[in-house]
N, C-alpha and C positions, 0 to 999 in steps of 0.2 A: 067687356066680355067678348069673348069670339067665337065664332059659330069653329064647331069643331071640322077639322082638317082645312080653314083656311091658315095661310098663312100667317107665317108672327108679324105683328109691325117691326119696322127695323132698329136696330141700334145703333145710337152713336154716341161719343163719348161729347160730340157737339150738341147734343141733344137739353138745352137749357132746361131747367125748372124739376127732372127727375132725380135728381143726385143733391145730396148736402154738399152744403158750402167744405171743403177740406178743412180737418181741426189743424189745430197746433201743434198735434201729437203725430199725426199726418205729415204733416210741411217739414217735422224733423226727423221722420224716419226717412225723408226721402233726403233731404241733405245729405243724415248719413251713409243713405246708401250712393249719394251723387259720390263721399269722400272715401269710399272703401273701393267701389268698382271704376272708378272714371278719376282720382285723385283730385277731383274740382269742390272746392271749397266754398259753399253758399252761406255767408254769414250777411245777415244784415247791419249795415253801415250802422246803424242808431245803437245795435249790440253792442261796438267794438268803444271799450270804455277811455281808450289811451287817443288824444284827441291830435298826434303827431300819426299815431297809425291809420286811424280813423280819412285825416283830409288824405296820407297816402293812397290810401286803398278807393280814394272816390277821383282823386287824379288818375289814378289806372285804368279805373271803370269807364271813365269820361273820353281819355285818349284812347278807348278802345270804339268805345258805342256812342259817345257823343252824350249830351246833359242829361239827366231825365226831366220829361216835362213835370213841371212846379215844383223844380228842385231848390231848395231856397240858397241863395247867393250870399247873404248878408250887405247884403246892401253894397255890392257888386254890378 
C-alpha cells in the first residue's frame, strides 16, 4: 500500500516474480508477429518433422551462434 502522492515503485520488465511465466499461445503470437513484420522465422528444431531439414536448419544455427549448451551430439 502507498501513502497517497508518494511515488509509484518502478517498473521493469526485469523485474522477476510479478509477471507469469509467458503461455504457448503467447510464444506463438509473437513468432507470428516475428514472421509478418521482420520476415524471421522462429520454429523450434524438435517441431521440424523431416529429419534432413531438421539437422540443416541446426548446422545454420550452429555456424551462426555456435552449439547450444547441452545440445545433445549423439554421441559425437
Amino acid at each position: 500500500m502507498s501513502m497517497h502522492g508518494a511515488p509509484l515503485a518502478p517498473r521493469s520488465c526485469l523485474n522477476r516474480g510479478t509477471r507469469s511465466p509467458t503461455s504457448d499461445t503467447e510464444v506463438n503470437a509473437m513468432r507470428a508477429a516475428a514472421w509478418h513484420r521482420h520476415g524471421v522465422a522462429a520454429i523450434p528444431v524438435d517441431d521440424v518433422l523431416d529429419p534432413w531439414l531438421r539437422q540443416a536448419i541446426t548446422n545454420e544455427a550452429n555456424r551462426r551462434w555456435g552449439r547450444r549448451n547441452g545440445e545433445n551430439h549423439h554421441g559425437r
